[in-house]
N, C-alpha and C positions, 0 to 999 in steps of 0.2 A: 504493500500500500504506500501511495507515492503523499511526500506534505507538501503545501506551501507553506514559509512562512512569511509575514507581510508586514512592513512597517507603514503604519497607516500613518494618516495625517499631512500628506503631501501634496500638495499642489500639480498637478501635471500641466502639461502643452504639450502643441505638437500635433502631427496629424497622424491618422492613422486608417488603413486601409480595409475593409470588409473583407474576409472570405466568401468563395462560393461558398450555392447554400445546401445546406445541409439536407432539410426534406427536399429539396429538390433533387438531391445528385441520388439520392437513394431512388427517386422513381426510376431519372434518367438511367441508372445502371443496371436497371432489371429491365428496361426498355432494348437494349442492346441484343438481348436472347432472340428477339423477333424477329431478328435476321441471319443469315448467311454472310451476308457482305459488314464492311469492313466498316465503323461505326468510328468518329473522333469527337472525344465531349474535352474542352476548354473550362478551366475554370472548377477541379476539382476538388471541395478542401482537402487538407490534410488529415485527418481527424480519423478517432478511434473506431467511430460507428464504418463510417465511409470506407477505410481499411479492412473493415471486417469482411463488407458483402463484396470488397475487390478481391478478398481471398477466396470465399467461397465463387465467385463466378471462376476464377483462376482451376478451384479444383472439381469445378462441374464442365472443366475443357474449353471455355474462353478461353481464345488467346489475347494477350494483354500484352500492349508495349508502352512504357513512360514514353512521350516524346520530348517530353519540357516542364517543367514548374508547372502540376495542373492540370497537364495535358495529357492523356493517353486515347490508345487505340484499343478497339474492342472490336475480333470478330469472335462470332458462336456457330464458326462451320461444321464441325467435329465436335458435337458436346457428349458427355457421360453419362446419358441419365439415371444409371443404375447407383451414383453416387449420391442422389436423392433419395434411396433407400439405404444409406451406409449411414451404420454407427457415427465414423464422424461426422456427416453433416449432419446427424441429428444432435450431434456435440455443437454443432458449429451454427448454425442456423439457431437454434432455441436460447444465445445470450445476445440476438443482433431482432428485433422485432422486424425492422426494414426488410428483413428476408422474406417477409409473408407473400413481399411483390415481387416475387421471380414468378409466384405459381400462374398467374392470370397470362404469361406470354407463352411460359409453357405448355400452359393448357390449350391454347389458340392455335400453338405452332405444331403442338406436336400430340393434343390431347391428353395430357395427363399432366401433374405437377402434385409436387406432397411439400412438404415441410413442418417440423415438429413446433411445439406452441412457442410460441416465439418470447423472450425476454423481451430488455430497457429499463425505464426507468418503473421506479416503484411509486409512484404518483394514482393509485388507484386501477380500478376496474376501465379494462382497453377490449374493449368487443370483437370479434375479428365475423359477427354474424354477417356483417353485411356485403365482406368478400364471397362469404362463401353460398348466402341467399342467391347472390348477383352472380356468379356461376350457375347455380342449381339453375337459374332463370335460363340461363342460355345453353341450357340442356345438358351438364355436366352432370355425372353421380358423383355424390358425398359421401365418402368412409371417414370415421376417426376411430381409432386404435384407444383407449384411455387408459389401458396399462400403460403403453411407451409417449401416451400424449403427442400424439403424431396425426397429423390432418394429411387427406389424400380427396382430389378429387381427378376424374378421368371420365373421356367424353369419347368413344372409340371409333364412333359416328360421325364427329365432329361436332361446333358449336351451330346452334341455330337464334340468327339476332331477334330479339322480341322486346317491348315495351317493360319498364321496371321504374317501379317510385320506390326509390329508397327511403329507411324508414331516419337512418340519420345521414346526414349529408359529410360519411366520414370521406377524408381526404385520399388517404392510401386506398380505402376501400373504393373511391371511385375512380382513381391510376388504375387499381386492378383490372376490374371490370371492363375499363375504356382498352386497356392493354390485349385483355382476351377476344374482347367484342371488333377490333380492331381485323381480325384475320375469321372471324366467323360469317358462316351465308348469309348474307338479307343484312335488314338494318334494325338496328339496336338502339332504343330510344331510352334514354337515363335522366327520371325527373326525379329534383334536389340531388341533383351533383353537388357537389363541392366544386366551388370555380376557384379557390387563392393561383395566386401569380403563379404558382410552381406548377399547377394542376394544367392551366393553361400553357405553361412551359414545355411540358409533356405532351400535350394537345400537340401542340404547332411542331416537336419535334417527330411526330408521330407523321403528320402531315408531309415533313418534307422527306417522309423517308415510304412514300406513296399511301398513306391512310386516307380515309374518306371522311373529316368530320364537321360538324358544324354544332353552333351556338355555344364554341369557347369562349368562356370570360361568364357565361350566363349559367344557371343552375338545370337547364333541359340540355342536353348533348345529344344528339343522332349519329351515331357511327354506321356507316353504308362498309361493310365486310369486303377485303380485298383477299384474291388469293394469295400474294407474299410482299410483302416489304424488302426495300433496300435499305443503302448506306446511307450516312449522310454525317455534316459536322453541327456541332449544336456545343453553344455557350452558356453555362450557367449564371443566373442572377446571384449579384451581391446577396449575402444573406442578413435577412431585414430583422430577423431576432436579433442577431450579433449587435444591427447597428442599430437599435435599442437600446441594447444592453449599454453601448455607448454613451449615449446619451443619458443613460441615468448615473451611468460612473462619472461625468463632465458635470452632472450638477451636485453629485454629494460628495465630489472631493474641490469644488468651487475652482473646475479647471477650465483652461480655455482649450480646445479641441476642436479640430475638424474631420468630419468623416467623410473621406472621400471613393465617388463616385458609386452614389449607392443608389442609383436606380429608383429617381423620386415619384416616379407615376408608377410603381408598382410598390410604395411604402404604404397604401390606403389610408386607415384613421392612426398611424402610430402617431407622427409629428401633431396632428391637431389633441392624441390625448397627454402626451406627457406635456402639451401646452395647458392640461386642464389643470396640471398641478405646478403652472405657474414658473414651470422651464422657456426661457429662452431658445425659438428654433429659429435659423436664419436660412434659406436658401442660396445658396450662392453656385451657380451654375448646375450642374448633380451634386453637387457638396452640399453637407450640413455643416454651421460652424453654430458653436457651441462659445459665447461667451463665458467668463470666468464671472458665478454668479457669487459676489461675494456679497452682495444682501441678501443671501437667500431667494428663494420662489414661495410664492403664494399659492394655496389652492383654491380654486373657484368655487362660486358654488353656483347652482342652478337658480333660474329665474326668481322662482317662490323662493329662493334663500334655505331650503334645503339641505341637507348636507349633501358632497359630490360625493357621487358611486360610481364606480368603474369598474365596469363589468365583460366580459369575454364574449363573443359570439361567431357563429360559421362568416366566413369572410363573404362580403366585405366590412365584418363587423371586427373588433381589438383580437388580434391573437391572443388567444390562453398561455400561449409561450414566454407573454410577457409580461403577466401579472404579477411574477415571483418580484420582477425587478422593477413593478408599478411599486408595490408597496413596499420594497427595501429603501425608495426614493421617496414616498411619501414619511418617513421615520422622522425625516431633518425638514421637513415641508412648513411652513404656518398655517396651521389648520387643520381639518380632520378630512378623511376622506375612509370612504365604504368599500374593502375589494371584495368582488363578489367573482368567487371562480367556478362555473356551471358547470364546467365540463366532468374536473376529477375531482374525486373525493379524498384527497390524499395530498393533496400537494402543497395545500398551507400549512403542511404539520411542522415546516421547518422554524415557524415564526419563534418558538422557541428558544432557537440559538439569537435569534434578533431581539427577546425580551433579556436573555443574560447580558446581553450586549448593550443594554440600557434603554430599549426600545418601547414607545409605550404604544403597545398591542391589545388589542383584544379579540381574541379568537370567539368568536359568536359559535360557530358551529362546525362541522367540516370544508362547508363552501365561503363561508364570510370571514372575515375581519374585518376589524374598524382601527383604523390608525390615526393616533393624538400626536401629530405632528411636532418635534422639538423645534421649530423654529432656526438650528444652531446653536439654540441658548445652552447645550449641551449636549458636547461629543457622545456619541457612541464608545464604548471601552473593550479595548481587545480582550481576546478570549481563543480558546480554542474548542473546535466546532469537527464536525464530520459532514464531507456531502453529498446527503440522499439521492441528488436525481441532478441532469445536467443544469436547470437551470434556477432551482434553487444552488446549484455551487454557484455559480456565477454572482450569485444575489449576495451569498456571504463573502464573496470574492469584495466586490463592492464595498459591502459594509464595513470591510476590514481595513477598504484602503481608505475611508474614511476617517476609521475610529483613531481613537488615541491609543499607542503604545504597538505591541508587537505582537501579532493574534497568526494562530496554526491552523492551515484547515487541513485536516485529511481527508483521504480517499478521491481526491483530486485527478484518476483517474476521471470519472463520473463528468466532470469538467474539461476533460480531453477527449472524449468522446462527442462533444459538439463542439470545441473553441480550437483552432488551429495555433500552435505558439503560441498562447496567451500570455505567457509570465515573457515572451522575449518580445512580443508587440509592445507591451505594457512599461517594461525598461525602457523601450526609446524613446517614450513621450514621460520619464522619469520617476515609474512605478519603482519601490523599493519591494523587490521579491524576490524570493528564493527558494529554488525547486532542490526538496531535500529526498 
């Protein structure tokens, strides 16, 4: 188990650069399978998760080449599929949840696809019904094993495209779908998609690689079934957690910062909510610059004078992703503010370490807290902490480079699994950290 330790209380500058994004490259690299020909994605992070499902396509017979910082090749002429029934990949596949999205390309290309229940993070109950609904729809059978926890679905006939409302508009679960539905007969109609940036990312790389689809960006999708797909190059987007996450480290260690080129007509309501707590956003070309807020930020409040709630929804509504590091920012805020996190049940449990840390919290229930904003009137105080899930690490990462004095996090792997170099991004804009 890897530490950081952190000397908080520093001032940063400087700018700093997004990685590609993370749920996205996990679609794009299961997206790969669907062809024979030679596939180049640009722009891929470094990260634990991302490495994981590069090794599993590696040992399902991808061939894989780095071309550059980011850059690799991908064909799946020659794959193994008997290593989807193999011990290891049921090792390998079950600590990476990302892997659920091989099975929708395999299934389309070649009629079958398994993979055992898939890990991540510990932030509550993750459904995987609406994958495998969404096959079943397109005429697949469903086996699961629950001795070895092992899901299999296989279509020998092949898939046949049909109408489907989904019942939650999950994201992975509708890449799948769109993936399998892609090489299936006839056309396949998908209402309450999930449309985020990444979703439509996969759409369009889909397209240029001969798919048939329409009403990307919108929550109805029509997939018209082609018999095979090619190659093609496709760029990954900035990742808009990350540069979140930025922007809440630039207002609670009162730093000036700039995040550059991050892809501002695919950021939706991030910039207008961390405005609702009274952060400083500027626009400057695709850049965000981030003045150094040394009177603090205020939080708004709604018309009636209300208290302000800030709450998560299916895009285009605030990602979930970024609530951990809404309310580690509302801590030092003026004011109070309501996070309301719908999705998991599990994932405000870290507020704990941010109450030792001097934080005045109050956990309502497993979806809410309420945060009594310190104004600055008083630092956060180091401490040493553990981190559950990627992006609560991040959130205590934050807090830490805030607080006063020298705070430890462990299990900082959890936090390498979404953050590319973070403790060597963070040194050049004057972070004091050290990876023990």
């Amino acid at each position: 188990m890897a530490t950081f330790q952190i000397e908080g209380g520093q001032a940063l500058k400087g700018e700093i650069q997004p990685q590609g994004a993370k749920n996205e490259a996990l679609q794009i690299l299961c997206a790969v399978l669907l062809t024979n020909e030679t596939v180049k994605i640009n722009n891929i992070p470094d990260i634990r998760d991302v490495n994981k499902l590069i090794d599993i396509l590696s040992n399902l017979g991808v061939k894989i080449q780095k071309l550059g910082n980011g850059t690799y090749s991908f064909k799946s002429d020659e794959l193994n599929l008997d290593y989807l029934e193999s011990e290891q990949f049921k090792q390998e596949g079950s600590g990476l949840r990302g892997s659920i999205m091989i099975v929708g390309p395999l299934l389309g290309r070649f009629g079958r696809g398994y993979i055992p229940r898939p890990g991540g993070d510990k932030i509550g109950r993750r459904r995987l019904d609406t994958h495998f609904e969404g096959f079943i729809k397109l005429g697949a059978e469903f086996r699961y094993n629950k001795e070895e926890r092992f899901y299999g679905v296989e279509a020998p006939k092949g898939l046949k495209g049909t109408f489907m409302l989904l019942e939650e508009a999950s994201v992975t679960g509708t890449a799948n779908i769109v993936m399998a539905a892609a090489l299936a007969e006839g056309e396949t109609t998908i209402y309450n998609a999930a449309c985020e940036p990444y979703l439509q990312q996969l759409c369009k790389m889909l397209v240029s690689m001969g798919a048939k689809i329409d009403g990307i960006g919108s929550n109805m999708l029509k997939i018209t079934g082609v018999k095979e797909l090619g190659g093609c190059t496709h760029t990954i987007l900035p990742d808009m957690v990350e540069i979140g996450s930025w922007i809440g480290l630039a207002a609670m260690t009162k730093s000036e910062i700039t995040i550059k080129n991050v892809s501002w007509d695919n950021l939706g309501l991030i910039p207008t909510t961390f405005r609702k707590l009274g952060i400083t956003i500027e626009r400057k070309g695709d850049d965000i610059y981030i003045p150094a807020h040394k009177n603090g930020y205020e939080v708004q409040s709604f018309i009636d004078g209300s208290i302000m709630n800030i709450s998560d929804a299916p895009w285009p509504g605030f990602t979930p992703d970024l609530l951990s590091i809404i309310l580690v920012v509302a801590t030092q805020a003026k004011g109070s503010v309501l996070i309301h996190q719908k999705m998991f049940e599990s994932r405000l449990f870290f507020v704990d370490k941010l109450i030792d840390m001097g934080a005045k919290i109050i956990l309502c229930d497993p979806h809410r807290a309420t945060v009594i904003g310190h104004n600055f009137e008083s630092q956060l105080k180091a401490t040493t902490m553990t981190s559950p899930d990627i992006r609560a690490g991040i959130s205590l990462l934050i807090a830490a480079l805030s607080a006063k004095g020298t705070s430890t996090i462990h299990n900082i792997e959890q936090i390498d699994r979404g953050y590319e170099d973070i403790d060597g991004r963070l040194k050049k804009i004057g972070a004091k950290i050290t990876r023990l």
